[in-house]
N, C-alpha and C positions, 0 to 999 in steps of 0.2 A: 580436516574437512575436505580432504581431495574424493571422499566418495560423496561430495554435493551436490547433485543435477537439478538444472531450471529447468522448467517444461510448461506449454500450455496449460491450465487448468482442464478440465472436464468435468462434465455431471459427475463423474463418479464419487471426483475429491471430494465433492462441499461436506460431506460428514465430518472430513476428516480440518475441513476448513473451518468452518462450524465453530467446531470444537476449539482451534486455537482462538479463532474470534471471541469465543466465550471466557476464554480466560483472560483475554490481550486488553477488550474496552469495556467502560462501565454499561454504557448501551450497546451492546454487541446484536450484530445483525444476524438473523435466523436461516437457517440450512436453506429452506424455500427461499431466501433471498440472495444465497450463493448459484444459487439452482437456475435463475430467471439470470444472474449475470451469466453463466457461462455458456448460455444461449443469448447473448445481447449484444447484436453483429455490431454494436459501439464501443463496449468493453472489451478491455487486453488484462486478463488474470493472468499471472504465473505462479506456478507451485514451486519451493523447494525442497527435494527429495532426498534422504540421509538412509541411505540403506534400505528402499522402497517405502520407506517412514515417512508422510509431510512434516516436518517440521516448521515452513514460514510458507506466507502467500504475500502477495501483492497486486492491487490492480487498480487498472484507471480506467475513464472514457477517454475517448479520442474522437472528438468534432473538427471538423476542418481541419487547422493546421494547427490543435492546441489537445494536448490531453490536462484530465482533469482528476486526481489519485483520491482512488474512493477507500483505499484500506490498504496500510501495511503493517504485515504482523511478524512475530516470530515467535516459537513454541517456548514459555517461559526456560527452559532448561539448557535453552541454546542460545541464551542472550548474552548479551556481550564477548562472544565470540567473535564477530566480526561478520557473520550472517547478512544481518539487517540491510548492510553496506553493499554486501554482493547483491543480495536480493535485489537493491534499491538501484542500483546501475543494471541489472538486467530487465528490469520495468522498464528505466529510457530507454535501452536499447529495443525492447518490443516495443515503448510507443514510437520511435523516432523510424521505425521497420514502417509503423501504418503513415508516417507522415505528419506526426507533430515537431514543431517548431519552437513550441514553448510547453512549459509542465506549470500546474498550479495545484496550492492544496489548502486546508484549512487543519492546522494543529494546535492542540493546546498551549499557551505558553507556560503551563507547568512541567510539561515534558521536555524537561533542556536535551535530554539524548536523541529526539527524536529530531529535535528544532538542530543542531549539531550535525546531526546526521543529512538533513537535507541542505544546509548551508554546505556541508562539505561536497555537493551537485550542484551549488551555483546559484538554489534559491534562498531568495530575499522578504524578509518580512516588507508587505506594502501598506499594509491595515491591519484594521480587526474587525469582526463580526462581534458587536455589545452582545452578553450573554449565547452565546449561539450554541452552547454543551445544556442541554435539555435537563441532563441529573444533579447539576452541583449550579446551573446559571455561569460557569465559567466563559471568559470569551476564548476565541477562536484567534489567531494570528493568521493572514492570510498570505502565502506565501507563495512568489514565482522565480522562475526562470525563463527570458524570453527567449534564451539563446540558444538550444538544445543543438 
């Protein structure tokens, strides 16, 4: 994976974001709705890039001094590679760049790789959201980090 680059998202990616969004969640968010983030002087996207290929994204809001992770994805072909991991410490790193202090998110608790992957950054199940996953009524495990 040494040809992997992070990088700002741009209008241009969301097709290409889109796309892995569409295969990654059962509600996946719409090209127009990548499109409105990457002009959303709140949001920090980053793309990662495999031989000018996106293969994963990641992004949060950052209010005050708190980001808040609205999508992490990686291209199914390149999962469990160790990607997710990289991706997921170069998002802190762009929020804690704009001035967050702590990260939060809300994941499935049927996803143990993903719940795995964000305990190994420090965040902590605090709650849940009763039913908060719209297609199946699944809840939502609410997860932080205060300490970034």
């Amino acid at each position: 994976m040494n040809r992997l680059l992070f990088r700002a998202m741009t209008p241009d990616d969301v097709d290409a974001v889109a796309a892995i969004e569409e295969k990654s969640f059962a509600m996946p968010w719409k090209r127009e709705d990548f499109w409105r983030e990457a002009r959303n002087e709140l949001a920090t996207y980053i793309v990662g890039e495999l031989d000018g290929k996106i293969i994963a994204y990641a992004g949060a809001w950052v209010s005050f001094n708190q980001a808040e992770v609205m999508s992490v994805a990686v291209e199914p072909d390149y999962r469990g590679q160790g990607v997710g991991t990289i991706l997921f410490g170069e998002l802190i790193k762009a929020v804690k760049a704009r001035g967050a202090k702590a990260i939060t998110l809300e994941v499935r608790p049927s996803n143990t790789a993903a719940i795995k992957l964000y305990e190994n950054f420090g965040l902590r199940s605090v709650g849940r959201r009763k039913g908060y996953y719209l297609d199946n009524g699944e809840d939502a495990l609410i997860m932080w980090n205060t300490r970034l």
